[in-house]
C-alpha positions in Angstrom: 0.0 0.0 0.0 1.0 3.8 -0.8 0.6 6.1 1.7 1.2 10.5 1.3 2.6 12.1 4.2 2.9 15.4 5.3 6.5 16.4 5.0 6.7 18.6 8.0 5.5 16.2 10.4 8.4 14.5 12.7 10.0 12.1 11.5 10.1 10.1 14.5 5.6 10.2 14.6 5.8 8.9 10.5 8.0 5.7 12.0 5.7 5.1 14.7 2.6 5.3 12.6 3.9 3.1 9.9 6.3 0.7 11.5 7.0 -1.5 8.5 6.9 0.9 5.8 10.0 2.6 3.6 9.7 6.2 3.9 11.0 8.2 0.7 10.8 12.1 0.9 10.1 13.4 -3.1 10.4 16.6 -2.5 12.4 19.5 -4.2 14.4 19.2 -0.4 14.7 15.4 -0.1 18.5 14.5 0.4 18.1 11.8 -1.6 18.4 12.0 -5.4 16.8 9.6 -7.0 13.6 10.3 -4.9 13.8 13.9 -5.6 13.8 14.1 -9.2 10.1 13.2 -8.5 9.6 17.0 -7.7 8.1 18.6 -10.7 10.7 21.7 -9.6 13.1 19.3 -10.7 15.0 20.9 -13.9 14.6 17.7 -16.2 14.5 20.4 -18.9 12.8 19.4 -22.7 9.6 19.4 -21.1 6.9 20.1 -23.5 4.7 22.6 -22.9 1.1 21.8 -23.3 -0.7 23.8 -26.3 2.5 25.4 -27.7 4.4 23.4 -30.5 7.9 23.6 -30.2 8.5 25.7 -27.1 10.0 23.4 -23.8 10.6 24.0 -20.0 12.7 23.0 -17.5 10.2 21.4 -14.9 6.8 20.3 -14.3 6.7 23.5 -11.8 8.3 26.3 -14.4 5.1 25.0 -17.4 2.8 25.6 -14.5 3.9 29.5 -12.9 5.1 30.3 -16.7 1.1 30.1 -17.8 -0.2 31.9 -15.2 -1.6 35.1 -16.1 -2.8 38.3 -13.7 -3.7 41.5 -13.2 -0.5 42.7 -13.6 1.3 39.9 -15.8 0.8 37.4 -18.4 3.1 34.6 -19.6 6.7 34.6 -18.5 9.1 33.0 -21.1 11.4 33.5 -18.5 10.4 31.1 -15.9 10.1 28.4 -18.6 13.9 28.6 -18.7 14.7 28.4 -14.8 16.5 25.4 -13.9 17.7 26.0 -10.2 14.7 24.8 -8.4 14.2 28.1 -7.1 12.2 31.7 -6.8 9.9 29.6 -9.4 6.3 30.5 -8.1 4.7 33.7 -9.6 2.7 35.3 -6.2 -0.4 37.2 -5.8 1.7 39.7 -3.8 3.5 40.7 -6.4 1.6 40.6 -9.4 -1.9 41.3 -8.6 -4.7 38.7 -8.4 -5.0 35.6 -10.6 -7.0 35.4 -14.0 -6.3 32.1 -15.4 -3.5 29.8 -16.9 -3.3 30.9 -20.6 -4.0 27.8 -22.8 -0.3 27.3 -24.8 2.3 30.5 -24.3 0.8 32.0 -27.3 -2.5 31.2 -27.1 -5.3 33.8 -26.4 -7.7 31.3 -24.2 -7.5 31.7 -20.1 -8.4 28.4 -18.4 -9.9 28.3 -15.6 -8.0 26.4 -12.0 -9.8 23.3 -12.6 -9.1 23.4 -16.3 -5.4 24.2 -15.6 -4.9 21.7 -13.1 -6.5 19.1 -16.0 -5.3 20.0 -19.1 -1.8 22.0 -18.2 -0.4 20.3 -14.9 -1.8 16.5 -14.9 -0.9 15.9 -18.5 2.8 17.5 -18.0 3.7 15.7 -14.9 2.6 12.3 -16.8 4.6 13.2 -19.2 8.0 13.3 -16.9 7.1 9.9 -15.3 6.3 8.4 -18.8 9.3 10.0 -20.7 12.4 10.6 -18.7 13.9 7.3 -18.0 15.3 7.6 -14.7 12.2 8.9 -13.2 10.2 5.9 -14.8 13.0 4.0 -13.7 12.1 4.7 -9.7 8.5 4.9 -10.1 8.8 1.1 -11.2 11.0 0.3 -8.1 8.3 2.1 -5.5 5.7 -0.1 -7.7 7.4 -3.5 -7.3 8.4 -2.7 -3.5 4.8 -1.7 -2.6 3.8 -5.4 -3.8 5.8 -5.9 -0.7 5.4 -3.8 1.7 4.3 -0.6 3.0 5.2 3.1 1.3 4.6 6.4 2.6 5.4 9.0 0.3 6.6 12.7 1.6 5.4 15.2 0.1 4.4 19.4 1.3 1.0 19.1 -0.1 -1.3 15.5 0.6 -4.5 16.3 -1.2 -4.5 13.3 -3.5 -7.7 13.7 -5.3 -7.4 15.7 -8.3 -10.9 16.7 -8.5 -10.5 18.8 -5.0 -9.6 22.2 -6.1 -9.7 23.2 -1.9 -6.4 22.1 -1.8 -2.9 22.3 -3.6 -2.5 19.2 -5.2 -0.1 16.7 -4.1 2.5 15.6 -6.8 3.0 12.3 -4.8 -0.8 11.4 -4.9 -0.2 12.0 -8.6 2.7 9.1 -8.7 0.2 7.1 -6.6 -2.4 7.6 -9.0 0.2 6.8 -11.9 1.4 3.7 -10.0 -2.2 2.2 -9.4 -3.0 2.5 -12.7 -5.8 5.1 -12.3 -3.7 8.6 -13.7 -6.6 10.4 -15.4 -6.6 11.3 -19.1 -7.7 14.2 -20.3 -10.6 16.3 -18.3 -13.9 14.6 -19.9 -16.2 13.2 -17.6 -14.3 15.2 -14.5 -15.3 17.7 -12.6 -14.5 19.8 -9.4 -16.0 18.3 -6.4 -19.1 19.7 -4.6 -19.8 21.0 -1.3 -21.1 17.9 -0.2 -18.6 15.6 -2.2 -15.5 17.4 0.1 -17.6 16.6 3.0 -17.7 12.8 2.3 -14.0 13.2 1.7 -13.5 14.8 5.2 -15.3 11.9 6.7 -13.0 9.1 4.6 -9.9 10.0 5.6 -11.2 10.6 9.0 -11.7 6.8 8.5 -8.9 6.1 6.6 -6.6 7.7 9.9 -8.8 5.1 12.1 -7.5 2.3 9.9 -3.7 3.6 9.8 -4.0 3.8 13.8 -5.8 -0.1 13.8 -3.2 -1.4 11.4 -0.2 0.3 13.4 -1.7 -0.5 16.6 -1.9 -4.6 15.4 1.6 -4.0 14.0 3.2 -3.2 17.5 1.6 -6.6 19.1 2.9 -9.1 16.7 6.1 -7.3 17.0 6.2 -7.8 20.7 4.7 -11.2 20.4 7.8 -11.9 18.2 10.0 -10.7 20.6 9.2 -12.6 23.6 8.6 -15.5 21.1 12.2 -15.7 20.3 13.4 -15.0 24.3 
């Protein structure tokens, strides 16, 4: 089983809550390379960028801030060419409020978040796990080890569910998604969730934490049945 994990929670409280899982941080900050080029800040470079033929990016994160357009900007060519993992996001604070992602660098359509997140961000993140060997490469070993056994995934952001616009997405839901075989394609037959559809969500992982604790909880005894087994 795959599990997504809130980066900033101690370390120490992830081991305790999944006892028998590996634990791989895929964050732009994990110290370990081959889990971080999972970050879509991660300069992979060559990326296409959806909508605009012939025009790349560095990372899954520079496609994304490059098509935002507000008040007081539109596309920055700029930021498709940033490859240092950093000063990437485009702010609110300093360009005024949000009007869409412009549909291709040249194109004259605004999409709206949902759109975006369907057409501009899902499709160019699939893209880096289906294309770029070495990250294909790792998502097949977290796919083979979770036959296995447990994996919790690190990650900033743990809204898995694409169709929650609430909530930044999580790109390690996305690998979760990718790994299970249930990546979405396109934005046909999606959309956002309703009031009432987030509130069901609430209540499942609200269940979903019950389990965790159960499953940890039944973990611990069999452990220290297995220990005084073997005194």
């Amino acid at each position: 089983m795959i599990y997504i994990v809130n980066k900033k929670r101690k370390l120490e409280k992830v081991k305790e809550d999944f006892p028998n899982a590996a634990i791989l941080d895929i964050t732009s900050t994990s110290n370990m390379r081959y889990a971080q080029i999972l970050s879509p800040f991660y300069p992979h470079r060559n990326i296409p960028i959806p909508f605009t033929e012939g025009l790349t990016a560095t990372c899954v994160e520079a496609v994304w801030q490059g098509l935002k357009v507000f008040d007081g900007a539109d596309v920055d060519f700029e930021t498709f060419k940033n490859d240092t993992m950093h000063n990437l996001k485009r702010t609110v604070r300093r360009y005024g409020m949000p009007k869409g992602h412009r549909k291709g660098a040249y194109g004259t359509e605004l999409l709206g978040y949902f759109e975006a997140r369907m057409l501009i961000y899902l499709p160019t993140y699939k893209w880096v796990l289906d294309n770029v060997p070495k990250v294909h490469h790792v998502v097949e070993r977290i796919k083979e080890q979770s036959k296995i056994q447990d994996i919790v995934l690190l990650d900033y952001n743990i809204n898995i569910d694409f169709r929650d616009i609430s909530k930044p997405l999580s790109h390690a839901g996305l690998v979760k998604l990718y790994i299970e075989g249930n990546y979405p394609e396109g934005i046909d037959g999606y959309l956002p969730m309703t009031r009432d559809e987030l509130e069901q969500k609430k209540l499942r992982d609200k269940e979903q934490r019950k389990e965790i604790k159960k499953k940890t909880k039944k973990q611990r005894k069999e452990q220290n049945a297995s220990i005084f087994n073997n005194k």
